[in-house]
PAKEKE-372565 format. One record per residue: residue in one letter; x, y, z of N, C-alpha, C in turn. Coordinates in steps of 0.05 Angstrom, whole numbers, plus 5000, padded with zeros to 4 digits. Layout:
AXYZXYZXYZ;...
//
This chain:
X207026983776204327013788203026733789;X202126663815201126313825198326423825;X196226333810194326273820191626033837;X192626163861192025933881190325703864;X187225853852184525713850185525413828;X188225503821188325293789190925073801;X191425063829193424883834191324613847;X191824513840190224153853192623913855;X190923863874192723593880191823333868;X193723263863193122913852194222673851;X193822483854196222313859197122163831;X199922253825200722223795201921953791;X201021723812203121493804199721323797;X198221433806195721213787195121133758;X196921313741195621383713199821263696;X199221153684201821063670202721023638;X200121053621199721103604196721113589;X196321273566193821343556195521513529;X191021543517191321763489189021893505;X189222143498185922343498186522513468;X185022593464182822713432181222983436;X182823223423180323383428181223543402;X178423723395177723843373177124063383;X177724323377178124503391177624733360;X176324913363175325193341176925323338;X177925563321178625783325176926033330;X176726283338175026423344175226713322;X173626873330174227083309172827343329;X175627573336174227643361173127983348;X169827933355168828263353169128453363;X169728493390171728683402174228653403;X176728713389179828593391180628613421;X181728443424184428483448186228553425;X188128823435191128893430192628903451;X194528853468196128903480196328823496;X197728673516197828533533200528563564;X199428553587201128533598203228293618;X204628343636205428073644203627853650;X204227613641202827373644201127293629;X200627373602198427373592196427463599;X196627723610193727913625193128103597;X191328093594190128303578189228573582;X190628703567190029043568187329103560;X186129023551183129053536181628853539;X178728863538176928603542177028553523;X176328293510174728203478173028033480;X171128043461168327913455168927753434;X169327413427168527383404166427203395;X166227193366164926823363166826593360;X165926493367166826223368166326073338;X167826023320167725873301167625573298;X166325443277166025153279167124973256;X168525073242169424953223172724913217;X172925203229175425183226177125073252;X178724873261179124763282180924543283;X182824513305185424463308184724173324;X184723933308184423723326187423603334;X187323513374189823473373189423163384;X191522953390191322733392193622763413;X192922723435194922653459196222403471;X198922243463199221973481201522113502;X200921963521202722003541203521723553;X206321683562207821403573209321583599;X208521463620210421513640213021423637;X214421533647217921623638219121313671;X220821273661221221053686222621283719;X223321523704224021723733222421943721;X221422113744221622413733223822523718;X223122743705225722823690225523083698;X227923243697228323563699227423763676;X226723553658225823703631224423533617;X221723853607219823653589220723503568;X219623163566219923053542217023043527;X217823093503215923063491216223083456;X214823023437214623063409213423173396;X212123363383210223433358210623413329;X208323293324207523273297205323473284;X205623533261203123573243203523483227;X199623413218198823263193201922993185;X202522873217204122683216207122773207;X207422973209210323083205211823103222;X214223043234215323153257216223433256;X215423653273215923913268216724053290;X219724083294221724113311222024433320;X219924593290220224933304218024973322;X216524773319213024793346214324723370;X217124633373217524533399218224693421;X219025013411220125173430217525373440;X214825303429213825443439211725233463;X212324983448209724803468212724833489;X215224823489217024813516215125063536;X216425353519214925563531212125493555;X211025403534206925423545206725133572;X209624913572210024763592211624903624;X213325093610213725233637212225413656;X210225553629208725753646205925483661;X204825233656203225173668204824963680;X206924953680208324703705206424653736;X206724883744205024973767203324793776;X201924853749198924773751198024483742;X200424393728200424003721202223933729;X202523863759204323723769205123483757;X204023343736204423153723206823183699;X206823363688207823433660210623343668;X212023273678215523143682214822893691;X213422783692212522503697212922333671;X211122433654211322263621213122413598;X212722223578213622303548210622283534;X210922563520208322673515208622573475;X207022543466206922533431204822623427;X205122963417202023103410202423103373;X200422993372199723033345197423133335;X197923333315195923573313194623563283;X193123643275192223723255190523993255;X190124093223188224323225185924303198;X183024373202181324393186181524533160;X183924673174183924983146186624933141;X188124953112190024983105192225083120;X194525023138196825103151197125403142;X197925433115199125583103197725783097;X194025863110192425943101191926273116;X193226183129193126583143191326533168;X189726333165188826333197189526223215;X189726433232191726373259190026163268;X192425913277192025673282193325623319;X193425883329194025893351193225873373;X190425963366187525993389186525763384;X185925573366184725243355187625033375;X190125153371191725043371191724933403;X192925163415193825153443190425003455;X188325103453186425053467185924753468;X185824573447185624383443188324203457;X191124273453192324223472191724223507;X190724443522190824473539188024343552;X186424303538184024123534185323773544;X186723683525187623513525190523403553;X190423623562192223613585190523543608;X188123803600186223793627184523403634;X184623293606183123063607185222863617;X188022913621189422723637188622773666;X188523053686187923193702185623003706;X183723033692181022933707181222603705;X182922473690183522183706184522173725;X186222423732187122353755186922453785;X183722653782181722733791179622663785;X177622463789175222413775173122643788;X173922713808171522853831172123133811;X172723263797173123503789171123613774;X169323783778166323813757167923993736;X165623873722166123993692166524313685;X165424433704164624733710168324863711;X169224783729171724713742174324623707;X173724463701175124363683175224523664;X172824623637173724803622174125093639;X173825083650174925463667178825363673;X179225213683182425163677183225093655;X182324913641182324913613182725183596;X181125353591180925583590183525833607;X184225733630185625913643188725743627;X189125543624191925433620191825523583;X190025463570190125593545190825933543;X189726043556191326303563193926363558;X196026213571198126163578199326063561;X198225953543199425853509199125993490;X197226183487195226433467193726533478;X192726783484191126983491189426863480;X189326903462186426893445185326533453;X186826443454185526213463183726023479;X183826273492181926243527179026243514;X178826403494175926483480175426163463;X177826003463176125713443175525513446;X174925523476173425333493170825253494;X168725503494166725453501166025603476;X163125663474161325793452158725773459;X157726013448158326083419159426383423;X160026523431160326813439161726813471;X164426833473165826893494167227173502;X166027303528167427493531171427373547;X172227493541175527503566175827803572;X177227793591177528053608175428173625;X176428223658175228313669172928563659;X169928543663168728733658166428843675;X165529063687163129063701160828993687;X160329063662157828913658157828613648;X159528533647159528233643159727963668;X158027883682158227763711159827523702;X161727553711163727323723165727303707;X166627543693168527503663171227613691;X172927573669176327633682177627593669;X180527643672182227703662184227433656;X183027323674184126943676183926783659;X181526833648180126543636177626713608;X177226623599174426653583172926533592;X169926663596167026633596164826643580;X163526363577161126373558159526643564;X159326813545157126953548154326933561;X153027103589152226963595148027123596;X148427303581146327393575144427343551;X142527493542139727343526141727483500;X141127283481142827353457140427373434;X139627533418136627533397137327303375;X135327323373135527033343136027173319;X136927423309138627443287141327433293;X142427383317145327223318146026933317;X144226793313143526533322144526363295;X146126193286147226023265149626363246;X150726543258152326783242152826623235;X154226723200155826653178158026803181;X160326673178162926693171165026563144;X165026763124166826703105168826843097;X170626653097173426763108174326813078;X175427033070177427033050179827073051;X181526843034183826793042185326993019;X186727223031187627533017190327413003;X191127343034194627273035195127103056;X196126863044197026603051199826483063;X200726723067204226733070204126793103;X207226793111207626873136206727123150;X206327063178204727343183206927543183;X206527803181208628053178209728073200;X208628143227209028063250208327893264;X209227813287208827573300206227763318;X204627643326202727673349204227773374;X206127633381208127873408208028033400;X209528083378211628433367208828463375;X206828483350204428683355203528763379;X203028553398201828663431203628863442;X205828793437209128843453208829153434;X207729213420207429493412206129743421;X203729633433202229743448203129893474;X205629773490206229833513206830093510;X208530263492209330553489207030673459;X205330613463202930723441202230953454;X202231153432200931423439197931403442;X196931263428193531253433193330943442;X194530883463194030593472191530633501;X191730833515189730873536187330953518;X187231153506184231173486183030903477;X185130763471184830503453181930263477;X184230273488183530073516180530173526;X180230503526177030613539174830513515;X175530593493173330473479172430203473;X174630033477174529683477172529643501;X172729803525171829663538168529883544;X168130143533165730173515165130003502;X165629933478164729773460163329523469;X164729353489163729093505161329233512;X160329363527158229553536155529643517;X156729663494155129733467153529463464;X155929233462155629053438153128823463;X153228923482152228743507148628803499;X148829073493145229133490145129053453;X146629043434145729013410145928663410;X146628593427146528263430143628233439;X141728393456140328363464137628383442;X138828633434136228733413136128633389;X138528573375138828473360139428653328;X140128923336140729173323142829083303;X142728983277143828883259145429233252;X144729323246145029653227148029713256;X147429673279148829733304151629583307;X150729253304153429083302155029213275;X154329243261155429233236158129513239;X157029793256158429923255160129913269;X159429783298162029623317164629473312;X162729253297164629133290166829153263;X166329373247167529463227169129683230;X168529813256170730053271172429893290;X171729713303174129543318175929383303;X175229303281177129183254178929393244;X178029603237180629803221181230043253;X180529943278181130073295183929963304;X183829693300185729443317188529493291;X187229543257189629613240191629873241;X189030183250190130343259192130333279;X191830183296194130183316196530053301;X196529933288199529783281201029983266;X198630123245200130383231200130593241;X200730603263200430803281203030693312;X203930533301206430423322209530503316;X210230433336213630553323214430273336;X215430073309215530153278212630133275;X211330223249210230203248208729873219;X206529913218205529603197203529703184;X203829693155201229623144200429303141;X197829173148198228943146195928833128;X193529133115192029003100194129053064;X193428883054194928863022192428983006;X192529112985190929202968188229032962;X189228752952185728732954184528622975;X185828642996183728763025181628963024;X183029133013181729453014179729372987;X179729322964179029222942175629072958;X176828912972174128782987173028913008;X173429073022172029313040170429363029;X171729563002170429722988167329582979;X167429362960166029242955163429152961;X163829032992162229083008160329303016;X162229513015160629793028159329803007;X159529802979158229912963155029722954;X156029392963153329202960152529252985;X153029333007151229333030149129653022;X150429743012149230022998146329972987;X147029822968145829792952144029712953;X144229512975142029182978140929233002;X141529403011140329303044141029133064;X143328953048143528683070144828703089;X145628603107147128563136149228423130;X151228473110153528483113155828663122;X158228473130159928733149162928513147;X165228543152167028563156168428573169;X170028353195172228343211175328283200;X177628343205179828273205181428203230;X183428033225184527963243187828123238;X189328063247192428263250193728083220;X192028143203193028093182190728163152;X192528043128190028113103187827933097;X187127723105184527623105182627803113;X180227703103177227853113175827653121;X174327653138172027513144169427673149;X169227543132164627713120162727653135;X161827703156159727623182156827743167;X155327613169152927613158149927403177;X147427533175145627313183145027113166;X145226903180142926663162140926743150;X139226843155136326903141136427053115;X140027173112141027343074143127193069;X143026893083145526853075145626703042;X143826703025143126603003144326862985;X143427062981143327322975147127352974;X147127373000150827463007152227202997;X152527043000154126772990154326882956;X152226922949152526932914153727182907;X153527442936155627582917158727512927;X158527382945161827302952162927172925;X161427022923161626822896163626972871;X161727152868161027322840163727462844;X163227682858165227912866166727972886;X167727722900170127792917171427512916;X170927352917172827052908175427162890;X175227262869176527382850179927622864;X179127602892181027752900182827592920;X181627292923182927092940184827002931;X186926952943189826842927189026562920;X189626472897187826292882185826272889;X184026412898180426352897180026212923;X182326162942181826092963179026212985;X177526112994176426263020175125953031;X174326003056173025813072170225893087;X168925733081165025803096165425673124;X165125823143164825753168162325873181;X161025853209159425983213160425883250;X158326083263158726073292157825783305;X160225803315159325453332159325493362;X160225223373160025173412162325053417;X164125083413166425043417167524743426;X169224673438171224473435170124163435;X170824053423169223703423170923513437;X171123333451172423133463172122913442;X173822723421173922563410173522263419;
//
């Protein structure tokens, strides 16, 4: 599948070597995408935030090669390591946007990456990852297009991140990105992620995000298997009508600012997105006991207290605790108190909603 709007012309013998720099978020999405079809199209819309702390800075040099070559050259590092199993997927994420960077067989590429949050930490470093790469592609592009507006730039940016991670498309911009085509969302698709583009209330305004780190090990499944599960799901069409209800829901409680409303959304699309996996053939459990241990917990201090705390997960046992600024004094001290204690060594990370990608 060619999409005309993302092919440009350029003339590739002006540019012969450079570095570009970008810093790029991970996101944390309140409506899930599960399932996906050819091309990186998405079966379901998703809504997320955009996170600011946690974030994949990458460092791009490129040297023009003395011929084109038939095959990408290139290197990756992390945290200055050479790491030879990242190579088959940046190969991958170079064939599907060849297309679209007529440049990429021109040079020898040296991406060197880093991440804010521990490698080994359970958060997917895929959506920070790829985006910031493809970021960094797009900023050779615009040397070698200066006329290209910015408007233009992260929307391909955004569409070539796609193409590396789904979820990726969402870690461009911020603070709140819908992806996937939707009627009530003007100008969203299935291509690219879009800044949200309606009135958002000021009890969403600086969300808290603290991540607890459950389980620090490899993920159980890979993010394919999981999507790639969906295709023969017995409740995969149910799945898909309420995702894209939910976008619908979450569009007027963005508006109003219905704390008591997010809370139940976004806490039924978290163990909605787990249900499906234990509910696949094969099937996954993928929260670990004191996951559940910290649910619980929660339900019972939000009980208690009144506060606006609530609970997302991602396709794994971490939790992340979404909360407003205005209790975030209150909630921090019971994270402190009574759920740190269930982090594999006491690990967790304080993040909160950001605006996505930085140019270095």
């Amino acid at each position: 599948m060619i999409v005309p709007q993302f092919l440009t012309k350029i003339d590739k013998k002006q540019l012969n070597n450079g570095v570009v720099n970008w810093s790029s978020p991970s996101n944390i999405a309140l409506v899930k995408y599960w399932g996906k079809k050819e091309h990186q199209i998405p079966n379901n819309q998703s809504i997320s935030f955009t996170l600011e702390s946690c974030r994949t800075t990458t460092k791009l040099s490129f040297d023009r090669l003395d011929k084109p070559s038939n095959k990408f050259s290139f290197e990756v590092f992390l945290d200055g390591e050479k790491k030879l199993d990242f190579e088959p997927k940046i190969e991958q994420f170079f064939k599907r946007i060849e297309n679209y960077l007529p440049f990429l067989n021109d040079f020898h590429f040296k991406i060197e990456t880093s991440n804010s949050f521990p490698h080994s930490s359970g958060i997917a470093s895929s959506a920070s990852g790829m985006s910031a790469l493809a970021l960094c592609l797009m900023s050779i592009e615009k040397q070698l297009n200066p006329e290209q507006s910015n408007a233009f730039f992260y929307q391909k940016a955004s569409f070539l991140a796609r193409l590396g991670s789904g979820s990726a498309c969402r870690s461009i911009e911020g603070d709140i990105v819908v992806w996937g085509e939707h009627p009530d969302i003007e100008g969203s698709s299935d291509l690219f992620g879009v800044k949200y583009p309606y009135k958002v209330h000021e009890n969403f305004k600086n969300y808290q995000d603290t991540i607890l780190l459950v389980d620090k090990g490899e993920k159980q499944v890979s993010s394919t298997l999981g999507h790639n599960l969906m295709n023969n799901h017995p409740y995969a069409k149910e799945r898909f009508k309420q995702a894209e209800a939910n976008i619908s829901k979450i569009k007027t409680i963005l508006e109003t600012g219905n704390l008591d409303d997010f809370i139940a959304l976004v806490e039924s699309e978290a163990l909605t997105l787990h249900s499906m996996m234990m509910t696949s053939m094969p099937y996954f459990i993928l929260m670990k006991p004191n996951t559940l241990e910290i649910i619980n917990k929660i339900w019972e201090f939000r009980k208690k207290t009144g506060l606006h705390i609530c609970f997302t997960l991602d396709a794994g046992a971490n939790v992340h605790i979404l909360y407003p600024e205005s209790e975030s004094k209150a909630i921090y001290e019971f994270i402190k108190i009574e759920l740190v204690a269930y982090c594999q060594n006491g690990h967790y990370i304080c993040d909160r909603v950001g605006f996505g990608a930085k140019q270095l």
